[in-house]
mmCIF file as Biopython writes it, N, C-alpha, C and O atoms, coordinates in Angstrom:
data_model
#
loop_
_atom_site.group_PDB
_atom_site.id
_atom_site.type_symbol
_atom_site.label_atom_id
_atom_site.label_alt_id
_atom_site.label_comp_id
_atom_site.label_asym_id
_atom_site.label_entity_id
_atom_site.label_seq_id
_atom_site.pdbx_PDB_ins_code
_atom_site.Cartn_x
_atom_site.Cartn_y
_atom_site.Cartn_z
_atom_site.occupancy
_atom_site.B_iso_or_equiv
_atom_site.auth_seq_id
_atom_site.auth_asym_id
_atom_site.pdbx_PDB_model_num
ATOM 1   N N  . UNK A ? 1  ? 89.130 49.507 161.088 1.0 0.0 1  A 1 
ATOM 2   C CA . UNK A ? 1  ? 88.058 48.585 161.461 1.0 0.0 1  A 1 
ATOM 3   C C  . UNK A ? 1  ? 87.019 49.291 162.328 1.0 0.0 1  A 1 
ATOM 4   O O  . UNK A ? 1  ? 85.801 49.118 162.289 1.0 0.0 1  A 1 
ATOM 5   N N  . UNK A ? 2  ? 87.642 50.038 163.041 1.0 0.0 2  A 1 
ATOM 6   C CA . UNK A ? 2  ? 86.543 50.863 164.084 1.0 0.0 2  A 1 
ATOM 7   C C  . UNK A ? 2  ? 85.328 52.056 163.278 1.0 0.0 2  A 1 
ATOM 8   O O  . UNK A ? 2  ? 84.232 52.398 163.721 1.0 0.0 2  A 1 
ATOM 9   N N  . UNK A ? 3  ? 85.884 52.412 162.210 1.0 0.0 3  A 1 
ATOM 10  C CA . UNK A ? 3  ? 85.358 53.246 161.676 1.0 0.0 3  A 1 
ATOM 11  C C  . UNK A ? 3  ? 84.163 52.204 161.027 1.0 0.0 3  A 1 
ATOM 12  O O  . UNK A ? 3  ? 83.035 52.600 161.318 1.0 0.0 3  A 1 
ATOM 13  N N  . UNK A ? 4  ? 84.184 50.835 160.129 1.0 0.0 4  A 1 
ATOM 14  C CA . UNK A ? 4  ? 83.406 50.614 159.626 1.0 0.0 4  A 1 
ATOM 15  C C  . UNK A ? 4  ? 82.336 50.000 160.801 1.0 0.0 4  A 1 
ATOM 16  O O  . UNK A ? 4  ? 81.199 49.683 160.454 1.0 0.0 4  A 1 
ATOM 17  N N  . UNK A ? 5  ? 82.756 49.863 162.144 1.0 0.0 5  A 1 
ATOM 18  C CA . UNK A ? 5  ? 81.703 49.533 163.516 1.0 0.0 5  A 1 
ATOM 19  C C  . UNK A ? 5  ? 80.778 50.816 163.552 1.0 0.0 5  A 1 
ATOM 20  O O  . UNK A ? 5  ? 79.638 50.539 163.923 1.0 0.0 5  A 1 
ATOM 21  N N  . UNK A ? 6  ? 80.995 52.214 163.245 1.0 0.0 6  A 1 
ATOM 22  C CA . UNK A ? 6  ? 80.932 53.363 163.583 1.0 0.0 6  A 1 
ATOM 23  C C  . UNK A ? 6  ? 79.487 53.210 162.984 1.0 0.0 6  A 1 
ATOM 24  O O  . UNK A ? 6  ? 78.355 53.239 163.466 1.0 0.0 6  A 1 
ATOM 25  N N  . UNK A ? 7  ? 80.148 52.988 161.398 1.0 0.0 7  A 1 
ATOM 26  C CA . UNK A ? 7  ? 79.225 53.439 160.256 1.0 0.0 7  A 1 
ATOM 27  C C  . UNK A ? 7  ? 77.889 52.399 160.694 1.0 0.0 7  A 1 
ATOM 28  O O  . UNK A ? 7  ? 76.744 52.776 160.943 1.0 0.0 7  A 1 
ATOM 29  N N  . UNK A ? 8  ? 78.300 51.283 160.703 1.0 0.0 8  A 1 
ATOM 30  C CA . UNK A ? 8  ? 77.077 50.237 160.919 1.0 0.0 8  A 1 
ATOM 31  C C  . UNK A ? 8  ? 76.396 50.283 161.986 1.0 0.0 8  A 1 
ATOM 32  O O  . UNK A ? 8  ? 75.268 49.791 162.030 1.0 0.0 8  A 1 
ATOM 33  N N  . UNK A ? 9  ? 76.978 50.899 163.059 1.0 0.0 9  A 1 
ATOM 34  C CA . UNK A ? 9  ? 76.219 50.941 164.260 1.0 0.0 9  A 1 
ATOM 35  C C  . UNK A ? 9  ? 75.195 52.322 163.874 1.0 0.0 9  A 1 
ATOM 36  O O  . UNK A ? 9  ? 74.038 52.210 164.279 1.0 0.0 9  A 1 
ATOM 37  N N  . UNK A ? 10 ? 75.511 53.497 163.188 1.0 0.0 10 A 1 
ATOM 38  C CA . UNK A ? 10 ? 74.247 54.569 163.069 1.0 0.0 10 A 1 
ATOM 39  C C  . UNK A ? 10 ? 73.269 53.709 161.924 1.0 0.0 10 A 1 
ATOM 40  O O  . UNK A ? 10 ? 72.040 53.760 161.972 1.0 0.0 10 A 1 
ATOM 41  N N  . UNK A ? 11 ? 73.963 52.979 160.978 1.0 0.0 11 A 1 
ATOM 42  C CA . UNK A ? 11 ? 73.169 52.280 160.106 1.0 0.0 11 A 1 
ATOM 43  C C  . UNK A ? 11 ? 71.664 51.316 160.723 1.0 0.0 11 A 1 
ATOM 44  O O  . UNK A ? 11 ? 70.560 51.085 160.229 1.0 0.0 11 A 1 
ATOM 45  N N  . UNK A ? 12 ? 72.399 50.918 162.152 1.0 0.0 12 A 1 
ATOM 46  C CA . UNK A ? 12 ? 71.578 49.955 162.879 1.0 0.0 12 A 1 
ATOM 47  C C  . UNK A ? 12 ? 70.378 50.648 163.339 1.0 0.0 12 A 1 
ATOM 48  O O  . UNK A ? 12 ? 69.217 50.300 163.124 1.0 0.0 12 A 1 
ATOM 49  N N  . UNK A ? 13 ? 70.920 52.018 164.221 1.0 0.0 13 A 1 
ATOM 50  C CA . UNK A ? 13 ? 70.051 52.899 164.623 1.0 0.0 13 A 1 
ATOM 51  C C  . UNK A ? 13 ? 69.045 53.265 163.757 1.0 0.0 13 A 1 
ATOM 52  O O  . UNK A ? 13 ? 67.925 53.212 164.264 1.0 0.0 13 A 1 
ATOM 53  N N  . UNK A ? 14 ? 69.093 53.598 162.683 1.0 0.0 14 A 1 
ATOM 54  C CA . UNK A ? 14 ? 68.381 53.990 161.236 1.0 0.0 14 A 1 
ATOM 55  C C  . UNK A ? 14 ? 67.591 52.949 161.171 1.0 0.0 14 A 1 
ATOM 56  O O  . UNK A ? 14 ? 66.416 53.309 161.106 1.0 0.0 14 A 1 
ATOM 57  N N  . UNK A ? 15 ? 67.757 51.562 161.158 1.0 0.0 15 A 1 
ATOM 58  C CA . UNK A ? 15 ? 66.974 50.649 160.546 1.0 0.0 15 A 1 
ATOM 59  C C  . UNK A ? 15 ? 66.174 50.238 162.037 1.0 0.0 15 A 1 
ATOM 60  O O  . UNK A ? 15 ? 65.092 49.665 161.912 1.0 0.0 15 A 1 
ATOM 61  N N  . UNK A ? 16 ? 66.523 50.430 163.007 1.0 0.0 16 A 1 
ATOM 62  C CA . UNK A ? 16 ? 65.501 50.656 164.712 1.0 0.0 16 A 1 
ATOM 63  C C  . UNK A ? 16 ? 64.427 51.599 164.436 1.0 0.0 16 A 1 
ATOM 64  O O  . UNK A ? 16 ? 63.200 51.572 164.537 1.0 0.0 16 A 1 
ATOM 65  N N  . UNK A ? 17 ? 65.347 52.487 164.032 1.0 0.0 17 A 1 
ATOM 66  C CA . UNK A ? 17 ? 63.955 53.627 163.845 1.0 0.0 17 A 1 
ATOM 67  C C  . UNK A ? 17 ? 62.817 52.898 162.868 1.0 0.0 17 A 1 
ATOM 68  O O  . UNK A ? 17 ? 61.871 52.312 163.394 1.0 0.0 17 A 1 
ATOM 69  N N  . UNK A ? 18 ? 62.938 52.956 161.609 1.0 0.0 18 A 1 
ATOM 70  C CA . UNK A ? 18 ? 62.165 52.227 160.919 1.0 0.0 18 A 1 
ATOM 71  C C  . UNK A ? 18 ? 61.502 50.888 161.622 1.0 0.0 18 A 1 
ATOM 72  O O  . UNK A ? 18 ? 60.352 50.474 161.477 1.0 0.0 18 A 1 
ATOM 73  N N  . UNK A ? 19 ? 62.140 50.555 162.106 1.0 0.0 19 A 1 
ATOM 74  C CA . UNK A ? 19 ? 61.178 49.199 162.668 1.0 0.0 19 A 1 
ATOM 75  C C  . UNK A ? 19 ? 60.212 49.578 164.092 1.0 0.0 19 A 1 
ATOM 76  O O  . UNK A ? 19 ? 59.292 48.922 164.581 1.0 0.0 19 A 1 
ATOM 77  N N  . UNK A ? 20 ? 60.877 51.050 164.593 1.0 0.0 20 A 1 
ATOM 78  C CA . UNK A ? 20 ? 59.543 51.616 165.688 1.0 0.0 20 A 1 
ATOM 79  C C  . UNK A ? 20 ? 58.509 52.026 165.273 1.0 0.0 20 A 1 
ATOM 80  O O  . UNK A ? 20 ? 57.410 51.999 165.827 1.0 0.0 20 A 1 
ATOM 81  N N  . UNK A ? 21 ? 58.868 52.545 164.001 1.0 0.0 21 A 1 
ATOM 82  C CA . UNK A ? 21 ? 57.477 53.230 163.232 1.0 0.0 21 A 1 
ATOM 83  C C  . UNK A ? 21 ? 56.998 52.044 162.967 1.0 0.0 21 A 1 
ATOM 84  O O  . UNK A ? 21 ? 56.154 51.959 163.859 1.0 0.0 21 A 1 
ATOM 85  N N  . UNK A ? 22 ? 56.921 50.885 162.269 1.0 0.0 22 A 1 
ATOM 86  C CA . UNK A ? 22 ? 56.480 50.152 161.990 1.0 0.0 22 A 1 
ATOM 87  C C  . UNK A ? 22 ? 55.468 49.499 162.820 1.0 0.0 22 A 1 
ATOM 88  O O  . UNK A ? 22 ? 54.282 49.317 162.545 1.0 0.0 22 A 1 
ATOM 89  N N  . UNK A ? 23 ? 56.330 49.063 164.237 1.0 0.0 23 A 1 
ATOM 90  C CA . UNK A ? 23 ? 55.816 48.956 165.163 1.0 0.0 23 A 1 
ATOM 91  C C  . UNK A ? 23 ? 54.452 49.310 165.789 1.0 0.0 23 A 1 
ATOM 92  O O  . UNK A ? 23 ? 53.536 48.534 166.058 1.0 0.0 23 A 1 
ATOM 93  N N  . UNK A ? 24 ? 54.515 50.824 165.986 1.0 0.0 24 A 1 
ATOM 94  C CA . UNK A ? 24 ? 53.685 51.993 166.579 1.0 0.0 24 A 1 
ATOM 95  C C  . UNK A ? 24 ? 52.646 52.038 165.152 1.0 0.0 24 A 1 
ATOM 96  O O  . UNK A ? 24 ? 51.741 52.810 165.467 1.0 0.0 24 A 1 
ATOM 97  N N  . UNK A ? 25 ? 52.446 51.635 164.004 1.0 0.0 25 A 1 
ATOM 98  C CA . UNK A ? 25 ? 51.315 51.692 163.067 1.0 0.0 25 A 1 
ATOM 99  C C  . UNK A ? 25 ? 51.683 53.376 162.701 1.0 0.0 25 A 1 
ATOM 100 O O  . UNK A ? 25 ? 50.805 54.085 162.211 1.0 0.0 25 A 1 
ATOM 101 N N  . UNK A ? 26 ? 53.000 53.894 162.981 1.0 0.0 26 A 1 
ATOM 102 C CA . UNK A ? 26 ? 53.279 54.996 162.164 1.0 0.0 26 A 1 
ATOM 103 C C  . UNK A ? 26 ? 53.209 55.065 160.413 1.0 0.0 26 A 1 
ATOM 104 O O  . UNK A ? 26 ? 52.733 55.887 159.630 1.0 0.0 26 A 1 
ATOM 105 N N  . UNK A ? 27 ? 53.961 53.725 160.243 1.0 0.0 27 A 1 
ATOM 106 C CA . UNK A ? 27 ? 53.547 53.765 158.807 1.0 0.0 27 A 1 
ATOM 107 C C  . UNK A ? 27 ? 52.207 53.403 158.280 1.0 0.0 27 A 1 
ATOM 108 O O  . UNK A ? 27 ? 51.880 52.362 158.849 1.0 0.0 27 A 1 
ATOM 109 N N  . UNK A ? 28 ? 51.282 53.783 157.453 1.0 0.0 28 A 1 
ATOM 110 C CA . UNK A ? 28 ? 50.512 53.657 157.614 1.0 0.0 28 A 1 
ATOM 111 C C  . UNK A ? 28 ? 49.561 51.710 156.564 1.0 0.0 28 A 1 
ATOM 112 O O  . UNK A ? 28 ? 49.711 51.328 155.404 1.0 0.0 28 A 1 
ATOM 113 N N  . UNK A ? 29 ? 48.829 51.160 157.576 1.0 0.0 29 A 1 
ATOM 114 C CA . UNK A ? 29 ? 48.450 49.862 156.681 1.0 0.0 29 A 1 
ATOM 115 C C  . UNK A ? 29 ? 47.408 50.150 155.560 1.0 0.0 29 A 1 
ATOM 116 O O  . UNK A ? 29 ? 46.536 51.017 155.492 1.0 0.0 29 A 1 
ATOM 117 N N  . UNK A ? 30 ? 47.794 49.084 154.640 1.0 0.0 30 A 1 
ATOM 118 C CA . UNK A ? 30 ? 46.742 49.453 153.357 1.0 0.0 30 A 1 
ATOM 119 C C  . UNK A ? 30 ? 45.792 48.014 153.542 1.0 0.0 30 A 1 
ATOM 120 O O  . UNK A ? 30 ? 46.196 47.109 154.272 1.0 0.0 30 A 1 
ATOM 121 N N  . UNK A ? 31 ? 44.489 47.917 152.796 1.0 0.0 31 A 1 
ATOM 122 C CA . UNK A ? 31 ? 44.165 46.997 152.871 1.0 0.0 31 A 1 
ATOM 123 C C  . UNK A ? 31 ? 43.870 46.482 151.209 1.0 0.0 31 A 1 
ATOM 124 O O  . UNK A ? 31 ? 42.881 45.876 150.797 1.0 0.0 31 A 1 
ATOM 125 N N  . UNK A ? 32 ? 44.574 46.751 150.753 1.0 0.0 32 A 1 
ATOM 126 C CA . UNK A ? 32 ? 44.851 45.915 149.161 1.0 0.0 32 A 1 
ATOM 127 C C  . UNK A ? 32 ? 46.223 44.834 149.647 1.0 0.0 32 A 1 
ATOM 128 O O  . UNK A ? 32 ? 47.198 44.933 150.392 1.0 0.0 32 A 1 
ATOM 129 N N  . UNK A ? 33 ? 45.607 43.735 148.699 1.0 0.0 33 A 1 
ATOM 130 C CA . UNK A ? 33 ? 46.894 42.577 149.355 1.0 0.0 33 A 1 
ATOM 131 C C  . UNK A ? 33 ? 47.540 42.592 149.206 1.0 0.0 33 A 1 
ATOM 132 O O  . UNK A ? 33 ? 48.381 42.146 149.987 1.0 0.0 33 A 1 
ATOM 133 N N  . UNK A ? 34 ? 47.902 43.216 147.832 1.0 0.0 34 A 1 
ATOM 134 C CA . UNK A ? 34 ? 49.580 42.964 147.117 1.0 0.0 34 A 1 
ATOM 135 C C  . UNK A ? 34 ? 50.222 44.378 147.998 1.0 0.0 34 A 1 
ATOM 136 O O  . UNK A ? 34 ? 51.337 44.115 148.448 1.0 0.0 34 A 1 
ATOM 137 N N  . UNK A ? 35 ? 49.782 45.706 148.307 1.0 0.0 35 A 1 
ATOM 138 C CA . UNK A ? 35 ? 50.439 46.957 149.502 1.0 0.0 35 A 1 
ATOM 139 C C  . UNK A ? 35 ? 51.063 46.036 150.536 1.0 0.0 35 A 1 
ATOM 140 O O  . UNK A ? 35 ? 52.166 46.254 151.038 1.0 0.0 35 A 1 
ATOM 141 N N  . UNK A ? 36 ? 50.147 44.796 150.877 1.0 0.0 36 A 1 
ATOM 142 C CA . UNK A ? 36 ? 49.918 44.712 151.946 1.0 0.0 36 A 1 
ATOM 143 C C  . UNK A ? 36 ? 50.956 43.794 152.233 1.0 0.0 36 A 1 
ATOM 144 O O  . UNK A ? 36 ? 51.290 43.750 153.417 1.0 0.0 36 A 1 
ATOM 145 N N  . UNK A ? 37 ? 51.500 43.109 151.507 1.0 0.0 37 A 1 
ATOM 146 C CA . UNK A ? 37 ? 52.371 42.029 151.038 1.0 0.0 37 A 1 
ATOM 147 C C  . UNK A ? 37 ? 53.970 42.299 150.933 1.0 0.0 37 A 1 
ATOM 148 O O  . UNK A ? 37 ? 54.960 41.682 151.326 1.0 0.0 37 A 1 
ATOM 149 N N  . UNK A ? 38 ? 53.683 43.976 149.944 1.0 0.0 38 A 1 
ATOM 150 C CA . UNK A ? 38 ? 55.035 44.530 150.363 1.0 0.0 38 A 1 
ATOM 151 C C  . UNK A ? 38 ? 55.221 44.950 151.617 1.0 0.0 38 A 1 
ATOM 152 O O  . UNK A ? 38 ? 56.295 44.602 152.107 1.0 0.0 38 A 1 
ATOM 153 N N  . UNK A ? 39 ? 54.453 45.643 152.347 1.0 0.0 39 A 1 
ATOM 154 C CA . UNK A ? 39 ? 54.568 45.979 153.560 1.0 0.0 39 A 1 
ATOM 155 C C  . UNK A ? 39 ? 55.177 45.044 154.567 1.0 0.0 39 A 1 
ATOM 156 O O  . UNK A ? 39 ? 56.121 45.418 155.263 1.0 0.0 39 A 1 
ATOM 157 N N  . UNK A ? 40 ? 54.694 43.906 154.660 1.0 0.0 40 A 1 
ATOM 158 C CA . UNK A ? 40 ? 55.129 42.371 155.486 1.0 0.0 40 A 1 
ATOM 159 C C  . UNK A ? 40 ? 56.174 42.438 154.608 1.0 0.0 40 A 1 
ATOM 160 O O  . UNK A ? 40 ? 57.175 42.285 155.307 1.0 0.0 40 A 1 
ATOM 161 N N  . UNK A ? 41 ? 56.387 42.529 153.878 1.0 0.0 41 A 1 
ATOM 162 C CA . UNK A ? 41 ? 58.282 41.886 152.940 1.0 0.0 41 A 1 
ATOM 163 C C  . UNK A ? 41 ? 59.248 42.746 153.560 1.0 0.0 41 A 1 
ATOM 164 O O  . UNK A ? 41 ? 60.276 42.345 154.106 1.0 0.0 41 A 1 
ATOM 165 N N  . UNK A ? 42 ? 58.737 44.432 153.417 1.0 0.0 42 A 1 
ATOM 166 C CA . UNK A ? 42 ? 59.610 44.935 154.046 1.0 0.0 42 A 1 
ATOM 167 C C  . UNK A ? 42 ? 59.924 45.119 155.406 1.0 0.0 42 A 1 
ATOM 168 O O  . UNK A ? 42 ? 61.027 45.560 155.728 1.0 0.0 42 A 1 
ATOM 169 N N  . UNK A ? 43 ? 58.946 44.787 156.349 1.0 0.0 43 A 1 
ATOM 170 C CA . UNK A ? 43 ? 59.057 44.860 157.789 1.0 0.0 43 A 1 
ATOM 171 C C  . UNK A ? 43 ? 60.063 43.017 157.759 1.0 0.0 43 A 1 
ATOM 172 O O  . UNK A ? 43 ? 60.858 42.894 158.691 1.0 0.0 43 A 1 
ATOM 173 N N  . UNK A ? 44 ? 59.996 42.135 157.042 1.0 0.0 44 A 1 
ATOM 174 C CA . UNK A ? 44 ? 61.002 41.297 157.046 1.0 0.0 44 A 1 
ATOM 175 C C  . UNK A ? 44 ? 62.455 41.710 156.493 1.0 0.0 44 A 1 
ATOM 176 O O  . UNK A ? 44 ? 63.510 41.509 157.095 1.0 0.0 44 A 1 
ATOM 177 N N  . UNK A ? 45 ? 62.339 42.226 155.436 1.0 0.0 45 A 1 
ATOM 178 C CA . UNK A ? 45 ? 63.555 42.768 155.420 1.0 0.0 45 A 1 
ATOM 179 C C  . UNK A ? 45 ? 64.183 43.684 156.396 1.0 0.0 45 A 1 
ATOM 180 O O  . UNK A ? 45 ? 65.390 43.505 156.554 1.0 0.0 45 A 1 
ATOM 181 N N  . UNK A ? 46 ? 63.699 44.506 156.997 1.0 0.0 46 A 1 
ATOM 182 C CA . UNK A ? 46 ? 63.748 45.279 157.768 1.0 0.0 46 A 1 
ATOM 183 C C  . UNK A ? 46 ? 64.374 44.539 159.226 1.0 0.0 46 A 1 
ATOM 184 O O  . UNK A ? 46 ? 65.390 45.049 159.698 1.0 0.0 46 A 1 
ATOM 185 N N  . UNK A ? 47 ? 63.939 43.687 159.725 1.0 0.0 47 A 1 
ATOM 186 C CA . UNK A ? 47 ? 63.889 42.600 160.724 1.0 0.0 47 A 1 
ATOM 187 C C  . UNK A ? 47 ? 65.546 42.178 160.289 1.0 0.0 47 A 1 
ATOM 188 O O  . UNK A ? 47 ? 66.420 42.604 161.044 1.0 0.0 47 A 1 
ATOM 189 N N  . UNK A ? 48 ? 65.979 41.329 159.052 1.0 0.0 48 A 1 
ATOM 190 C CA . UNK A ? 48 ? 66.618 40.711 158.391 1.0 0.0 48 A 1 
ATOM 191 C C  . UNK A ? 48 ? 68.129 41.866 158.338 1.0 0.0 48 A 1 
ATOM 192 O O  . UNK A ? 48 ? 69.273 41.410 158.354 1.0 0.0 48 A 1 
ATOM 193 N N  . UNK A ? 49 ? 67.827 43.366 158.277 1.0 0.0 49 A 1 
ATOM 194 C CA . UNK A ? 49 ? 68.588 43.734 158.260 1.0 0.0 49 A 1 
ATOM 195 C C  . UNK A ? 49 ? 69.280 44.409 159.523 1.0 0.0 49 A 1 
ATOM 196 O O  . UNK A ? 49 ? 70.424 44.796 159.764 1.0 0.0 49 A 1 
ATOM 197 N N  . UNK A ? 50 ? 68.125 44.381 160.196 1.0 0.0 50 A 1 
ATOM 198 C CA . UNK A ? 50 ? 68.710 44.964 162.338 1.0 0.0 50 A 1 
ATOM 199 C C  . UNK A ? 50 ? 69.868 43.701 162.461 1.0 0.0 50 A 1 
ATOM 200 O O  . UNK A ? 50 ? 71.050 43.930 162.721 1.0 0.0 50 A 1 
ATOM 201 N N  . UNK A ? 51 ? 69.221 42.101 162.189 1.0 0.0 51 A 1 
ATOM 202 C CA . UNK A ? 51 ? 69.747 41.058 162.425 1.0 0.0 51 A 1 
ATOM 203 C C  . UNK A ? 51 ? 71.169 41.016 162.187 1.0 0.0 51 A 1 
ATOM 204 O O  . UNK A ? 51 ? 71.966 40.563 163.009 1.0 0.0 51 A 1 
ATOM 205 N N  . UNK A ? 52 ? 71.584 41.632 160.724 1.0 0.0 52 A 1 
ATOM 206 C CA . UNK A ? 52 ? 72.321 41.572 160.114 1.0 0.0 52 A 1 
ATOM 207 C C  . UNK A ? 52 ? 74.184 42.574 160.577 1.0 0.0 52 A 1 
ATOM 208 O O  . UNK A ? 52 ? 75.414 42.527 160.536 1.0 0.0 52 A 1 
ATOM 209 N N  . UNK A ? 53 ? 72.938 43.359 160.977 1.0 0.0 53 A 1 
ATOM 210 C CA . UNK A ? 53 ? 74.044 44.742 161.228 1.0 0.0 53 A 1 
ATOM 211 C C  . UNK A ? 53 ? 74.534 44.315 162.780 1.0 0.0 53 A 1 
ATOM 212 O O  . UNK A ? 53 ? 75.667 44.478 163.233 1.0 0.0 53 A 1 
ATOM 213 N N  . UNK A ? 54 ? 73.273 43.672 163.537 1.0 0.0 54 A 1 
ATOM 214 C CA . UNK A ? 54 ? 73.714 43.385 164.981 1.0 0.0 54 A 1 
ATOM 215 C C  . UNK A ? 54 ? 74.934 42.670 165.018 1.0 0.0 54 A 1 
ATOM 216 O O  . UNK A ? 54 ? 75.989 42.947 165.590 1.0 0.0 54 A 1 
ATOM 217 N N  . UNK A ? 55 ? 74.574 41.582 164.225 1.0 0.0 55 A 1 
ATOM 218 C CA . UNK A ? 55 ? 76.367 40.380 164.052 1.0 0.0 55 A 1 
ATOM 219 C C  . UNK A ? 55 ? 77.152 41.038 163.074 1.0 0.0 55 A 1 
ATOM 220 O O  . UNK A ? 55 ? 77.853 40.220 162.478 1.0 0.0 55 A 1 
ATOM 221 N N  . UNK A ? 56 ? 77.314 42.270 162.657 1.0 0.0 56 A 1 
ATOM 222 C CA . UNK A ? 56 ? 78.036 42.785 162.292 1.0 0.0 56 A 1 
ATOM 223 C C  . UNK A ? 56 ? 78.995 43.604 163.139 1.0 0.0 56 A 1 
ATOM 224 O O  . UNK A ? 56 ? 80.200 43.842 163.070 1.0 0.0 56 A 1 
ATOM 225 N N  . UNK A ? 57 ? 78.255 43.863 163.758 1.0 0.0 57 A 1 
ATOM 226 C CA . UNK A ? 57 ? 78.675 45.332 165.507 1.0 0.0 57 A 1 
ATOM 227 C C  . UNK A ? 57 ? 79.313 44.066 166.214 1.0 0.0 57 A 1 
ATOM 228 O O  . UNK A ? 57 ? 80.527 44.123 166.408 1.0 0.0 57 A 1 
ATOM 229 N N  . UNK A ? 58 ? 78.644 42.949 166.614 1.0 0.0 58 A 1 
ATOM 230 C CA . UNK A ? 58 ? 79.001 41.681 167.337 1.0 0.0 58 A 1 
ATOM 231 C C  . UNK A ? 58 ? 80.769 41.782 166.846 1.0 0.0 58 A 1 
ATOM 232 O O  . UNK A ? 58 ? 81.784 42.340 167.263 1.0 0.0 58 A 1 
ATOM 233 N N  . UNK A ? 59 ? 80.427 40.987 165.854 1.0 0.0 59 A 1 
ATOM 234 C CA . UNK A ? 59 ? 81.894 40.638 165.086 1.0 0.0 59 A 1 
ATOM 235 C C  . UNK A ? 59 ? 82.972 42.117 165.629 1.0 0.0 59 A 1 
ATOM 236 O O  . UNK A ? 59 ? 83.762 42.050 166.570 1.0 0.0 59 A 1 
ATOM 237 N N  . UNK A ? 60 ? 82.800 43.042 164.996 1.0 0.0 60 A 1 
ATOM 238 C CA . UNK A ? 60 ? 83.636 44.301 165.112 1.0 0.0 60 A 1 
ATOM 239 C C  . UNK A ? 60 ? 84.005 44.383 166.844 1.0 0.0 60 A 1 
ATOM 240 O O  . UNK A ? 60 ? 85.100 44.822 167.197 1.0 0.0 60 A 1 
ATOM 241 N N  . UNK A ? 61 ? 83.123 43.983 167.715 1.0 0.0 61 A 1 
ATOM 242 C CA . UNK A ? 61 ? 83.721 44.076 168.938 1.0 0.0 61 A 1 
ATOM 243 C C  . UNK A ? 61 ? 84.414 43.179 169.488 1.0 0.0 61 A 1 
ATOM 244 O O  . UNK A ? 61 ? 85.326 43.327 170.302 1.0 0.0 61 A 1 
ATOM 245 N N  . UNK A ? 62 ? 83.869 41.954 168.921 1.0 0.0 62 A 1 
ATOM 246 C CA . UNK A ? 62 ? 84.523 40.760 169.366 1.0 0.0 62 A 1 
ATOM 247 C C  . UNK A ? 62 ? 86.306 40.841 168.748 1.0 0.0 62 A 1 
ATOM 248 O O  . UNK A ? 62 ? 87.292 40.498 169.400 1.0 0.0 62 A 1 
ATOM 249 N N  . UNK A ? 63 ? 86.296 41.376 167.378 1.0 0.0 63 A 1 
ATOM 250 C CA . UNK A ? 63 ? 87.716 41.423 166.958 1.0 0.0 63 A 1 
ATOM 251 C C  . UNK A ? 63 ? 88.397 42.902 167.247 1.0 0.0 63 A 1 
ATOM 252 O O  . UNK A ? 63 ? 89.601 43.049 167.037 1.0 0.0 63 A 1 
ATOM 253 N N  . UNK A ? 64 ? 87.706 43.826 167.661 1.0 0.0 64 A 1 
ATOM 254 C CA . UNK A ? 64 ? 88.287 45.325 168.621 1.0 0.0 64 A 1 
ATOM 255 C C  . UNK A ? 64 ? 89.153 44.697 170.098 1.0 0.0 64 A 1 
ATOM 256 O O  . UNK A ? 64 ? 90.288 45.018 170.449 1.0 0.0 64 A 1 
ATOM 257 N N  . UNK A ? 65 ? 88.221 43.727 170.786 1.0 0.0 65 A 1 
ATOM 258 C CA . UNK A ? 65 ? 88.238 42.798 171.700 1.0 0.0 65 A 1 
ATOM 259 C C  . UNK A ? 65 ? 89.781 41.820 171.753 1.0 0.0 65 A 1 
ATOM 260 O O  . UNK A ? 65 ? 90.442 41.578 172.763 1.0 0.0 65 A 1 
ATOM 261 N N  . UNK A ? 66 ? 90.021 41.456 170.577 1.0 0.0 66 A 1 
ATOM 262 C CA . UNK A ? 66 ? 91.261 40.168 170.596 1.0 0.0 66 A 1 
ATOM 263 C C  . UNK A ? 66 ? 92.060 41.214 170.101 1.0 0.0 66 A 1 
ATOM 264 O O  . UNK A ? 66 ? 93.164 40.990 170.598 1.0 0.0 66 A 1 
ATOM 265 N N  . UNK A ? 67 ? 92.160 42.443 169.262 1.0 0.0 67 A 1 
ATOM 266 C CA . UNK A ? 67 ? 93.177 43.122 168.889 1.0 0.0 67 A 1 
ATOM 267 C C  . UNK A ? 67 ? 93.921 43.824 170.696 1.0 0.0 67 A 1 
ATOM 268 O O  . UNK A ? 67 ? 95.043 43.587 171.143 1.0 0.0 67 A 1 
ATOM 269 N N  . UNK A ? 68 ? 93.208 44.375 171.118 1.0 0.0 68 A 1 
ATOM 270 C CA . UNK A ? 68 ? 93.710 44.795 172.666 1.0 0.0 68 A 1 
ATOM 271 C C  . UNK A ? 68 ? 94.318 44.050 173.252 1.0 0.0 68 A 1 
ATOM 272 O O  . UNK A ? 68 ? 95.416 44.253 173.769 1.0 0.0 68 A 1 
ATOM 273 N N  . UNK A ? 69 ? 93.327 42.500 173.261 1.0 0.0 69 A 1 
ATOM 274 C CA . UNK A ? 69 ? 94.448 41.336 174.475 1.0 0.0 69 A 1 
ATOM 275 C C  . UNK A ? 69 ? 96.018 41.096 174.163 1.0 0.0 69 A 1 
ATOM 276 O O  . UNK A ? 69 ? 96.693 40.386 174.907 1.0 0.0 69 A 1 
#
């Protein structure tokens, strides 16, 4: 179980990074709508997947947590 906390937690880091660039206008904006459209989809997905991995790490500690007591 600890190992798959391991994996998801650098996974999390990975998808932080991507969302700093995003952030900081590293990636760069287009101004055609439909670029522009994926761009917002993926900074939601992106969002959708920090979310995802966080209650994932959550869960893994919370049950690392009751295996010890």
């Amino acid at each position: 179980m600890a190992e798959n906390c391991a994996i998801t937690y650098r996974d999390t880091l990975n998808i932080a990074n991507l969302y700093e660039q995003i952030a900081t206008n590293e990636i760069v904006r287009c101004d055609d709508p439909q670029k522009l459209l994926g761009i917002r989809l993926t900074y939601l997905n992106l969002l959708y997947s920090l979310g995802s991995a966080l209650l994932v790490i959550f869960v893994c500690i919370k049950n690392e947590s009751r295996s010890t007591n």
